[in-house]
Wavefront OBJ file of the C-alpha trace (Angstrom):
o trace
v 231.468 -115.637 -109.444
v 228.082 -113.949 -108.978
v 228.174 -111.358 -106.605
v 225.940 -108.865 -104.584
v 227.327 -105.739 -104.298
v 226.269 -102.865 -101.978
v 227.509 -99.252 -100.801
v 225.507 -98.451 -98.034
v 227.282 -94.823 -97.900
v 226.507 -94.083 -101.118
v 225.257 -95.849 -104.575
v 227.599 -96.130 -107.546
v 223.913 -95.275 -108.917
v 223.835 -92.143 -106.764
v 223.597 -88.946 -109.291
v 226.002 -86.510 -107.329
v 230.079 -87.062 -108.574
v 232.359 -88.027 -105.642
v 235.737 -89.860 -105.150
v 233.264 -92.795 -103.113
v 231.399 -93.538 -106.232
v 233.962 -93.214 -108.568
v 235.725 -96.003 -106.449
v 233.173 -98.014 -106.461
v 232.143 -97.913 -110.006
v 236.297 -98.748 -109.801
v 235.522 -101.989 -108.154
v 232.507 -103.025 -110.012
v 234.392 -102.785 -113.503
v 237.497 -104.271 -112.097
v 235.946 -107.390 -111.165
v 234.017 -107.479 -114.583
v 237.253 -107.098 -115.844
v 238.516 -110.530 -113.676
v 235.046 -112.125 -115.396
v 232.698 -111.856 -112.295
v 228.960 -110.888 -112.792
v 228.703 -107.928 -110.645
v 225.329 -106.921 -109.791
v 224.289 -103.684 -107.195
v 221.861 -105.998 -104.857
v 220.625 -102.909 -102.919
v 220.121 -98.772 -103.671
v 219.524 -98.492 -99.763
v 221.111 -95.856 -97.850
v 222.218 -96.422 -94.337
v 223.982 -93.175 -93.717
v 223.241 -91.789 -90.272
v 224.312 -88.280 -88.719
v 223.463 -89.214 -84.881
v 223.997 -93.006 -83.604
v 220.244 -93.359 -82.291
v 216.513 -91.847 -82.966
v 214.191 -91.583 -85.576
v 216.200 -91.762 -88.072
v 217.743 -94.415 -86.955
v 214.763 -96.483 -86.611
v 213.566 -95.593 -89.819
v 216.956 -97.490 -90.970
v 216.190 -100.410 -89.132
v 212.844 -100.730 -89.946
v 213.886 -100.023 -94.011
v 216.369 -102.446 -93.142
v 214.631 -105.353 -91.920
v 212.493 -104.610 -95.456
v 214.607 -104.768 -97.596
v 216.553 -107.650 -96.303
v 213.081 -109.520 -96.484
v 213.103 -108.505 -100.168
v 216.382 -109.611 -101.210
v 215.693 -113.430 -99.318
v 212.942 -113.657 -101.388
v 214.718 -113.262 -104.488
v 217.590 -115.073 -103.718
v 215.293 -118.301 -102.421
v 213.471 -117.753 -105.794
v 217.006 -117.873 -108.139
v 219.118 -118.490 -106.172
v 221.769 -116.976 -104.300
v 225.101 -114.973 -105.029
v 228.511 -116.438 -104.532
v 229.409 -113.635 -102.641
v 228.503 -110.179 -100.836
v 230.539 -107.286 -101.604
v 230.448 -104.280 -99.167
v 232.068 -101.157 -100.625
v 233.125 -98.633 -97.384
v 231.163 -99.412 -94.399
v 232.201 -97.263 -91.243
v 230.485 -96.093 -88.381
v 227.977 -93.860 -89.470
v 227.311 -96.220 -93.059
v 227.039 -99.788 -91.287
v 226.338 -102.533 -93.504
v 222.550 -103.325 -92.117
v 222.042 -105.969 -95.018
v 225.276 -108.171 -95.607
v 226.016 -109.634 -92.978
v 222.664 -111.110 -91.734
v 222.075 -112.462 -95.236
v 225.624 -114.030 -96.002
v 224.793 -116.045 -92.652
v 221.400 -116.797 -93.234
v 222.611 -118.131 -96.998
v 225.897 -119.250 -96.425
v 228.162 -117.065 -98.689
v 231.444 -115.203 -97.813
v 231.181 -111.829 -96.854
v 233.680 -109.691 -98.163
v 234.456 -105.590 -97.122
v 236.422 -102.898 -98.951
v 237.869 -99.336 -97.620
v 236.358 -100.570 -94.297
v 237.547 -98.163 -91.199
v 237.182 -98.110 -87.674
v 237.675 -95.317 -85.238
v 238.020 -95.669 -81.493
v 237.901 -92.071 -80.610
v 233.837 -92.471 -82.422
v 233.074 -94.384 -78.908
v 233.133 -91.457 -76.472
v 230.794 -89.261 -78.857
v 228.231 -91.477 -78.983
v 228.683 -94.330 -81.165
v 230.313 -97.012 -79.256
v 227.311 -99.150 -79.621
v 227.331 -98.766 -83.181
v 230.854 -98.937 -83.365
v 230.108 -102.369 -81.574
v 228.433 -104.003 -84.264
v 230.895 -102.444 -86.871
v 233.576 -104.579 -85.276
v 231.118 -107.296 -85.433
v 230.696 -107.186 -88.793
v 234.415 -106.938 -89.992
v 235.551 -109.728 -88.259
v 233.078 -111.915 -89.629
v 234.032 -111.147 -92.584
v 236.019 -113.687 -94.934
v 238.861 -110.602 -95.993
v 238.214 -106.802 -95.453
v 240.363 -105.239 -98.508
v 242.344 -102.470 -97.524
v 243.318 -99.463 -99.189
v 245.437 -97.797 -97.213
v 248.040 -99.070 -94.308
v 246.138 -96.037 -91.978
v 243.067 -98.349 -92.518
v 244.555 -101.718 -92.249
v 246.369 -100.563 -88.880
v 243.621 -99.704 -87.768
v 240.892 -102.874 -88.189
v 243.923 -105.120 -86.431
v 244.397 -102.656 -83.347
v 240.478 -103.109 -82.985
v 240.995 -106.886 -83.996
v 244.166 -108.684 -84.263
v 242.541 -111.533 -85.284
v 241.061 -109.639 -88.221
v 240.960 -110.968 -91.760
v 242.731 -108.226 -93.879
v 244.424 -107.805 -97.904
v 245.949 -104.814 -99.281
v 244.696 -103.154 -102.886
v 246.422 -100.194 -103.989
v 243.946 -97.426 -104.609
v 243.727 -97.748 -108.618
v 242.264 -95.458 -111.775
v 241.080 -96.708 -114.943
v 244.068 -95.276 -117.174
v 242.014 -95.382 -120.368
v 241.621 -91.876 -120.855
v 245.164 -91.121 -119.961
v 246.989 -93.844 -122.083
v 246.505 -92.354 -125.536
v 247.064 -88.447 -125.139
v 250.580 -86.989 -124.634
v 251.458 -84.160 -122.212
v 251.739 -81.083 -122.890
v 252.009 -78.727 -119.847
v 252.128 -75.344 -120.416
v 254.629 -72.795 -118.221
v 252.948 -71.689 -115.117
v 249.613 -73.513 -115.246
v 248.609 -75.270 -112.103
v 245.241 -77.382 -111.848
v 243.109 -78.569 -108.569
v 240.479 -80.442 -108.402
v 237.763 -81.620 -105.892
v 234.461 -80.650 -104.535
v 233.532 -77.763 -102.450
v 231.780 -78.714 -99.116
v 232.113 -78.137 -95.869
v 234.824 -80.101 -94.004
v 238.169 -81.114 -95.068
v 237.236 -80.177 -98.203
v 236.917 -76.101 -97.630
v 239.986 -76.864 -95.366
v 242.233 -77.719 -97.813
v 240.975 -75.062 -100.391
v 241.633 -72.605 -97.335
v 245.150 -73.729 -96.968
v 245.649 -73.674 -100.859
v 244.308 -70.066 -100.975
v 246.584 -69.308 -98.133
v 249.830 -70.462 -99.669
v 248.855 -68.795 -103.336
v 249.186 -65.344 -101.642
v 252.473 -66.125 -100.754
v 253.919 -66.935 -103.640
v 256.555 -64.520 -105.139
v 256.021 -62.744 -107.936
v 255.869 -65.700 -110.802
v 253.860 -65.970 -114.107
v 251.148 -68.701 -112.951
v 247.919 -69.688 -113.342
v 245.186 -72.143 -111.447
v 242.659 -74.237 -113.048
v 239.882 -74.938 -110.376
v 237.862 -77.666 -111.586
v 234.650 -78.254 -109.234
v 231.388 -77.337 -107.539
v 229.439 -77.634 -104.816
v 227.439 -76.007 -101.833
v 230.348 -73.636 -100.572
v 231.531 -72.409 -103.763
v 230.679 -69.007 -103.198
v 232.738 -69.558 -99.689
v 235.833 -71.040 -101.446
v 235.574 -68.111 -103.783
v 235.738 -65.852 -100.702
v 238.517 -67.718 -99.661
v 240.723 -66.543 -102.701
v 239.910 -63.290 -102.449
v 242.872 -62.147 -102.156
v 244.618 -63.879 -104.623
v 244.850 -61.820 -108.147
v 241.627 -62.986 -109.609
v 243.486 -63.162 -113.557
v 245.196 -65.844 -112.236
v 242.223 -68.070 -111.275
v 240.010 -70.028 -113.816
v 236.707 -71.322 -112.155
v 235.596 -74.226 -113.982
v 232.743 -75.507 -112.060
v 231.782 -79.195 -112.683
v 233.477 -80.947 -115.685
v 232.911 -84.351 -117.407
v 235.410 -86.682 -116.700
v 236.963 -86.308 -120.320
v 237.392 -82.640 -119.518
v 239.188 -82.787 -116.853
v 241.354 -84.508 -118.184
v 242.382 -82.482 -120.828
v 243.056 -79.509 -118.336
v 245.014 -81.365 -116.618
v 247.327 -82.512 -119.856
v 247.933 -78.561 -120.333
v 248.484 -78.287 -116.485
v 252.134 -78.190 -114.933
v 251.395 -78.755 -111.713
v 248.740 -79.731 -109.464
v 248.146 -78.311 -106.192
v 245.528 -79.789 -103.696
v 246.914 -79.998 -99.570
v 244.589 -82.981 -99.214
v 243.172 -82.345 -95.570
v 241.066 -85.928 -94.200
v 241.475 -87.759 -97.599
v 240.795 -91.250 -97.158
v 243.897 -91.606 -100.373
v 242.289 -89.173 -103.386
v 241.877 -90.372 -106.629
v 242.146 -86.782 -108.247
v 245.641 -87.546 -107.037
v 245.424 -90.150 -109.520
v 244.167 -88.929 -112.507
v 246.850 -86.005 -112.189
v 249.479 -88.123 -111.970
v 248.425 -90.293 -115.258
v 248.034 -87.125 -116.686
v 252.325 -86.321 -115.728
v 251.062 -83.639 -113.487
v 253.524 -83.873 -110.525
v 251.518 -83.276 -106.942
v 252.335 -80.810 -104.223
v 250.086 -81.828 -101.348
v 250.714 -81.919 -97.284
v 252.196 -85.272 -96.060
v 249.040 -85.756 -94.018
v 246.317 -88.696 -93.950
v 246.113 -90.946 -96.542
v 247.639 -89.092 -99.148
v 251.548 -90.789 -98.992
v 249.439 -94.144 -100.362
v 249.396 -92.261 -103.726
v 251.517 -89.533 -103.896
v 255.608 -90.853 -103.506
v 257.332 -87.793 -101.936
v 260.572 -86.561 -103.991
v 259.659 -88.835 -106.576
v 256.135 -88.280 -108.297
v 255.264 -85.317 -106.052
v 256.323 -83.229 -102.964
v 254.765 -83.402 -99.477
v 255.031 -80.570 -97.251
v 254.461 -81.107 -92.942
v 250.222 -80.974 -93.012
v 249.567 -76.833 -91.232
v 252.957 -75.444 -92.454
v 251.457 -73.019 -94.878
v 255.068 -71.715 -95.564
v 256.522 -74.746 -96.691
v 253.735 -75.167 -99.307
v 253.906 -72.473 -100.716
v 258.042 -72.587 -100.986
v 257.056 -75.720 -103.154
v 255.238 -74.279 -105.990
v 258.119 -72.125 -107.227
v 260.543 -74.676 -106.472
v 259.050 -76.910 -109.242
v 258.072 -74.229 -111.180
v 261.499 -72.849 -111.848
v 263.202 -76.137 -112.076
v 262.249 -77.149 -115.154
v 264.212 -80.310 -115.298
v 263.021 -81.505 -111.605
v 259.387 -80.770 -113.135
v 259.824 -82.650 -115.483
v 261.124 -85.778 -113.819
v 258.989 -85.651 -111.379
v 256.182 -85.689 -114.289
v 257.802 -88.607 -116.047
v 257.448 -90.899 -112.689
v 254.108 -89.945 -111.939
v 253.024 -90.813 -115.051
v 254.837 -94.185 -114.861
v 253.628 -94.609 -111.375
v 249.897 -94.566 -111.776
v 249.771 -96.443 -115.616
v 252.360 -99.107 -114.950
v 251.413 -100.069 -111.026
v 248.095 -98.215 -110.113
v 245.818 -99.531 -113.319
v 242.829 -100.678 -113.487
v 244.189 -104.059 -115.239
v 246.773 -104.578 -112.647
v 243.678 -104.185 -109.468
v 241.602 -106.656 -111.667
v 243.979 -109.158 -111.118
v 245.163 -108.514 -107.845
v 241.183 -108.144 -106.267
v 240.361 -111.850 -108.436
v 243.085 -113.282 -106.288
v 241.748 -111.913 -103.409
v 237.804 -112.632 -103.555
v 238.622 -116.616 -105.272
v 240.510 -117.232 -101.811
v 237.429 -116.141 -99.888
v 235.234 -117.574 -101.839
v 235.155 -121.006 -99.864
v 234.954 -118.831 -96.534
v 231.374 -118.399 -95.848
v 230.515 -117.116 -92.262
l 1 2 3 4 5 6 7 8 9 10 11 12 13 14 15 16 17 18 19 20 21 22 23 24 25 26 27 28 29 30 31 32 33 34 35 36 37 38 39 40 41 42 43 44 45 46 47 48 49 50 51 52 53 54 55 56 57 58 59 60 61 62 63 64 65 66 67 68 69 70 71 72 73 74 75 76 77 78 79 80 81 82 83 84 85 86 87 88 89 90 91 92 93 94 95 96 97 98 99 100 101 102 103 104 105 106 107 108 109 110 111 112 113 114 115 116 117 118 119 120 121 122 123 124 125 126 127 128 129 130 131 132 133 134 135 136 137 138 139 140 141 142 143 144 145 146 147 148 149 150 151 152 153 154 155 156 157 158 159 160 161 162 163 164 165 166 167 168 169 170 171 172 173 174 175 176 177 178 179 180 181 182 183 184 185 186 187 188 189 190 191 192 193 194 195 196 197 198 199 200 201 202 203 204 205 206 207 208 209 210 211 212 213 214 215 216 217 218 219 220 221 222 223 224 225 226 227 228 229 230 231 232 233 234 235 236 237 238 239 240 241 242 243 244 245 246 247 248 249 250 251 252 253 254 255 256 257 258 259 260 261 262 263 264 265 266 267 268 269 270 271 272 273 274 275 276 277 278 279 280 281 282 283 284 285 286 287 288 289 290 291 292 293 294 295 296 297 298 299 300 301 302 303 304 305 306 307 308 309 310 311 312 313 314 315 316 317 318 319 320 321 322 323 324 325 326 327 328 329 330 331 332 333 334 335 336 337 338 339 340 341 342 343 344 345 346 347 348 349 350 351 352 353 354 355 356 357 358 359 360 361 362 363 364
């Protein structure tokens, strides 16, 4: 199939690293992979921080644009197959796809879509509106996590919905062998504001309670708060901590094949595909049992996940797998196994092909 494929969060074009637009470059090569011509039909971003004013006019008027545009070229050579929306939610509606898979008659397809009732007391109920509009026009709205699929049929029983794993592209993991080194612990994930400074608050927090081991942290990332994530460690032995700032994909990766463990408590994350890339690398997780983390991580078997806020209990883990070397090591083994055998990027190539052929004869 030909299809049209948009992000209206954020680009797989856009120039800043982040777990959205590695999962959406994700997508894009997986359905290459299935033999679809995959093209990025639009670099416009819809992302709003308040649910009405200039701003949001701006959108609709850039909107209404660029819809004109792509009608233009489609009438010209024709049109796609299919629309592809990569993670539309209520402050990243999808202002394009839906009016033009009606006005052309093709199936409109969503991925990582979420909806959030609580969003319609602060503001955004009339966005949220249209949201709920949108998904349930659509011919399937993949799913990522069960969090997410629960909560499209709440809004919509009636709603179309599929499951896909989260995946990685194993390539750079399938040729290199472990080789962990005692004590050395890797993270790795952006510092911003948010969940993000959260969790590296609760990580700091449990590294100062640690007894007294032989251990080291990798931090691999960068961002606007590092200096404030620094802060946050102060009072952690500094000898202990490596700050790597931003690393090329093929770098991290080789820290995290002399890594033992990898720490990261995972506040707000949608799934994480650091989690991932860990795991493929036999890194065994310790994270909090707390949003969409269980989708990746399988507690007592390729990780352990501590109650989310029990700063205690996280930090009891990191010794406990520390000094067991033969529970480290199993744990490493399945993780491994976990993430090349059922989370690869093969095995989501065929499972999203099966998916988008059935829609394919469901236009709107």
């Amino acid at each position: 199939m030909k299809i049209a494929f948009y992000c209206p969060m954020k680009s797989p074009n856009h120039p800043v690293p982040s777990g959205d637009r590695l999962m959406a470059r994700l997508l894009m090569q997986a359905m290459r992979l299935a033999g679809h011509e995959v093209e990025v039909v639009s670099e416009l971003r819809s992302f709003l921080r308040q649910p009405d004013g200039e701003e949001a006019d701006m959108l609709a008027r850039d909107a209404e644009q660029e819809r004109q545009r792509i009608s233009i070229l489609w009438e010209s050579n024709g049109a796609p197959d299919l629309w592809f929306c990569y993670h539309p939610y209520y402050k990243a509606l999808d202002c394009l796809g839906p009016e033009l898979s009606r006005s052309f008659a093709i199936p409109y397809v969503t991925a990582e879509a979420s909806y959030s009732p609580k969003r319609n007391a602060t503001g955004w109920a009339e966005v949220q509106a249209k949201l709920l509009e949108d998904l349930s026009l659509a011919a399937v709205n993949i799913c990522f996590t069960h969090r997410d699929r629960d909560g499209l049929l709440k809004a919509n029983p009636a709603m179309r919905t599929q499951m896909l794993p989260p995946f990685l592209d194993t390539s750079l993991f399938n040729a290199q062998t472990p080789a962990p080194q005692a004590g050395r612990m890797a993270t790795v994930a952006m510092m911003r504001a948010g969940d993000k400074l959260s969790s590296y608050e609760a990580l700091a927090a449990a590294l100062t309670r640690l007894p007294n081991l032989d251990w080291r942290l990798d931090i691999i990332g960068d961002g606007p708060e590092r200096e404030g994530v620094q802060q946050l460690f102060q009072d952690v032995e500094q000898h202990r901590l490596v700050w790597h700032g931003e690393k090329t994909p093929q770098q991290i990766a080789e820290i995290l094949f002399r890594a033992s463990l990898y720490l990261w408590p995972g506040h707000g994350e949608a799934y994480g595909l650091a989690y991932l890339e860990a795991q493929a690398a036999g890194l065994p997780v310790i994270a909090e049992h707390i949003a969409g983390v269980p989708e990746v991580v399988i507690d007592g078997k390729t990780g352990i996940l501590t109650e989310p806020g029990d700063t205690q209990s996280y930090a009891d883990a990191i010794p406990d797998l520390l000094t067991d070397r033969e529970k480290r090591q199993a744990m490493a083994d399945n993780a491994r196994a976990f993430v090349i055998e059922e989370r690869s990027l093969h095995k989501a190539a065929s499972t999203l092909d099966r998916i988008l052929q059935d829609a394919r004869g469901s236009a709107p």
